[in-house]
Structures are given as C-alpha cells and as structure tokens.
C-alpha positions as CSV (number, residue, x, y, z in Angstrom):
1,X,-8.3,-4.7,94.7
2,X,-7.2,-6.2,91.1
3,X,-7.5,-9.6,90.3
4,X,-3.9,-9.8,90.8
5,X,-4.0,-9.2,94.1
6,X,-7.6,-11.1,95.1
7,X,-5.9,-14.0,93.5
8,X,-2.9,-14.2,95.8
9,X,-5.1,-13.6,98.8
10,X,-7.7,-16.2,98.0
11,X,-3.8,-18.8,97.3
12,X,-2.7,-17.6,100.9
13,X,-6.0,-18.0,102.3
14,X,-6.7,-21.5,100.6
15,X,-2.6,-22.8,102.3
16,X,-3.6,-21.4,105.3
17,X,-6.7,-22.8,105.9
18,X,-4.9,-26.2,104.7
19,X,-2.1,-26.1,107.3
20,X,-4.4,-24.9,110.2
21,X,-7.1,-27.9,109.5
22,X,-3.8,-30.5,109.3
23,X,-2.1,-29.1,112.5
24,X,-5.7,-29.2,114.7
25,X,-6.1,-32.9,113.2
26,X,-2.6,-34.2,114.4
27,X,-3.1,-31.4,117.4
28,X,0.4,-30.2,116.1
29,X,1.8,-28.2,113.9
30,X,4.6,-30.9,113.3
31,X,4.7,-33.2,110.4
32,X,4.3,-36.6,111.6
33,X,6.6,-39.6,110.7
34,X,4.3,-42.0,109.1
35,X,7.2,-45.0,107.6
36,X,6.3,-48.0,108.6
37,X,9.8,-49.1,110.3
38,X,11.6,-52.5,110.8
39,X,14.4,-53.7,113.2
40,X,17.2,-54.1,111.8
41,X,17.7,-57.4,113.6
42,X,14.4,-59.0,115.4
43,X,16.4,-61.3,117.3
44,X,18.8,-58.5,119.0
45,X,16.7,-54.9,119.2
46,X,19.2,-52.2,119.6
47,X,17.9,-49.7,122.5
48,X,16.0,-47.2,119.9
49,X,14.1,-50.0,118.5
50,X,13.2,-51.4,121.9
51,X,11.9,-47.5,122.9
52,X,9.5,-47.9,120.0
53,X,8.8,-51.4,120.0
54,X,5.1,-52.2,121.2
55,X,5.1,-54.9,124.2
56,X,2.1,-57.0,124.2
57,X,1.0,-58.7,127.5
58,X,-1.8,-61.2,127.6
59,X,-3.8,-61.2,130.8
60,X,-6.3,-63.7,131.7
61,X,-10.2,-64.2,130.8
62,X,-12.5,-63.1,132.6
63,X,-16.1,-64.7,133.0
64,X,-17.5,-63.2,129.7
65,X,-14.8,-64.5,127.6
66,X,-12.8,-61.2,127.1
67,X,-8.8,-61.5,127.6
68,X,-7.1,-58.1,129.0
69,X,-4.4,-57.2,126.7
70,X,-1.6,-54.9,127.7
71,X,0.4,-53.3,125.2
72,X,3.4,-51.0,126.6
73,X,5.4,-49.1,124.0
74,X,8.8,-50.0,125.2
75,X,10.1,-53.0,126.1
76,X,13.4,-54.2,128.4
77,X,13.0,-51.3,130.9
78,X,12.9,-48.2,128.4
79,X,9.9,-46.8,128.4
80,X,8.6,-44.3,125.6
81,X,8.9,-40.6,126.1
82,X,5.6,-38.6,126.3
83,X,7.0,-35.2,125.8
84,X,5.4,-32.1,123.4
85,X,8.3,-32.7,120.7
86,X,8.2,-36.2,121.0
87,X,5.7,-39.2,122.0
88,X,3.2,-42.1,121.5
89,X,0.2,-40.9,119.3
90,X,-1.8,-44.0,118.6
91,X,-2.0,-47.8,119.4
92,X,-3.6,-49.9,117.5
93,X,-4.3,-54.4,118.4
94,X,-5.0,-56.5,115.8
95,X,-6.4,-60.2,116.4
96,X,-4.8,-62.1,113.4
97,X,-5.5,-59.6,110.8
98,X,-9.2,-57.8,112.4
99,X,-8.7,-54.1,114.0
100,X,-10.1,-55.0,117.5
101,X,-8.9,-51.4,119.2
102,X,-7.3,-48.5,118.5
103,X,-6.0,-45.9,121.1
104,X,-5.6,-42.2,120.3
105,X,-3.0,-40.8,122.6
106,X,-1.7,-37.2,123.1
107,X,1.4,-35.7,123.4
108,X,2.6,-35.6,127.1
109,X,-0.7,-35.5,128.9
110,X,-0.7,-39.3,128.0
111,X,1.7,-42.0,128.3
112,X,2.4,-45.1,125.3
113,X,0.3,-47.6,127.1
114,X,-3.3,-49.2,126.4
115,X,-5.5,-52.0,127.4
116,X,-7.9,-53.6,125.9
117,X,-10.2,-56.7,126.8
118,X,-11.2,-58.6,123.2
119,X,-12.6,-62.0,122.8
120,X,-9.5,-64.3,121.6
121,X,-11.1,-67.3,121.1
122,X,-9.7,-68.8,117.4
123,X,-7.3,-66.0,117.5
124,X,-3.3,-67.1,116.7
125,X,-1.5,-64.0,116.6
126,X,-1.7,-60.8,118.5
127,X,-0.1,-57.5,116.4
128,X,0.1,-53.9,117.8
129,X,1.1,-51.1,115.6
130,X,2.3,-48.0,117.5
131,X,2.9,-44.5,115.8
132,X,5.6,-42.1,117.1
133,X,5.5,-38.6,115.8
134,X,9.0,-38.3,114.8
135,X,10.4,-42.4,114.2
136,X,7.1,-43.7,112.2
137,X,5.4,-46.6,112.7
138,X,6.5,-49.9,115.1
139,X,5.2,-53.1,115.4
140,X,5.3,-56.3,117.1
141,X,3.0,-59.9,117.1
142,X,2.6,-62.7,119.7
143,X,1.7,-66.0,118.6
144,X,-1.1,-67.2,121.0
C-alpha cells in the first residue's frame, strides 16, 4: 500500500470512528436539535409549543422535607411523542439556578415525564429544560 492510499484509509477510518462514537452517545445516528427555543408568545402557546413545553407540578412534602415534582413535557392535553424519529431525550429541574436532577430518557421505550423529590425550602423558582431531538431545547419556570 503507498502512502497515498494508507493516508485515505487512516482519514476514513479516523470519520468513521467519529460518527460511530457520536451516534452510540445520542443512541442515534440523528443529529440532534440542540437551539435553545422560545414561544413566540408566553401568554398564548400555539399547540407546537405547548407539545414541547415542560409542565411542572409541585406535589406535597413529605416527612423528610423533600417536595415531589412532576414535570410532564406537554401541557393542555398534548402530550409529547415518544417515537424512534421523534421524542423526549432529557429532562432537566432547576431550583432557582442549582441542577437538582436530570433525567436521560430514550426514544420510544420511554415517555417525556419525570419526578423528582428535592428539598425546596428557600427555593422561589422552579425551571425545567426539556430536549427534543428534532425542535431543541424548551423551557418553563414556576414561581414558588
């Protein structure tokens, strides 16, 4: 073999092994959408932003001190999609601004829902960031 030719193999063999180690990460050979999106009007969510739009429910405290926390992705009766071309792939809650859980979800084996109990004492807001594969990333906050 010339150095041509051991050249391009060790270039196809270099992309390869690049692709193949990004795919088994996501645990798809998709690219995934990661744009951190906005509504184009908070007050009045048209029904694709209410699909991706986490929805945070507060539970109550138990005797420990830990709140359950709910968080659907999809609020007003439309529910998310779990489907191999399109779903839920992580959920994330934030206590003010602290990363208190993170859920890693998979495409449809497992549905855009999590629950989490934390500790909210002190705590004002309540954010959840949710990824979708193909529409970015949504969020939504509750003030407490």
């Amino acid at each position: 073999m010339n150095r041509r030719d051991l050249l391009k193999v060790s270039a196809i063999t270099v992309a390869t092994m690049a692709v193949g180690a990004n795919a088994s990460e996501n645990n798809t050979s998709k690219p995934m959408n990661r744009l951190e999106m906005k509504p184009q009007d908070p007050k009045q969510l048209n029904k694709h932003e209410l699909k991706h739009s986490p929805k945070i429910t507060v539970g109550n405290k138990d005797a420990k001190g830990y709140t359950t926390v709910e968080i659907t992705i999809g609020q007003g009766d439309i529910i998310h999609p779990s489907t191999p071309d399109h779903w839920i792939d992580y959920i994330e809650l934030y206590a003010d601004t602290k990363l208190v859980g993170k859920s890693l979800l998979e495409a449809e084996v497992s549905r855009g829902k999590a629950l989490f109990a934390v500790k909210l004492d002190g705590v004002k807001t309540l954010k959840s960031n949710a990824g979708c594969n193909l529409h970015g990333i949504w969020s939504s906050e509750v003030a407490l």
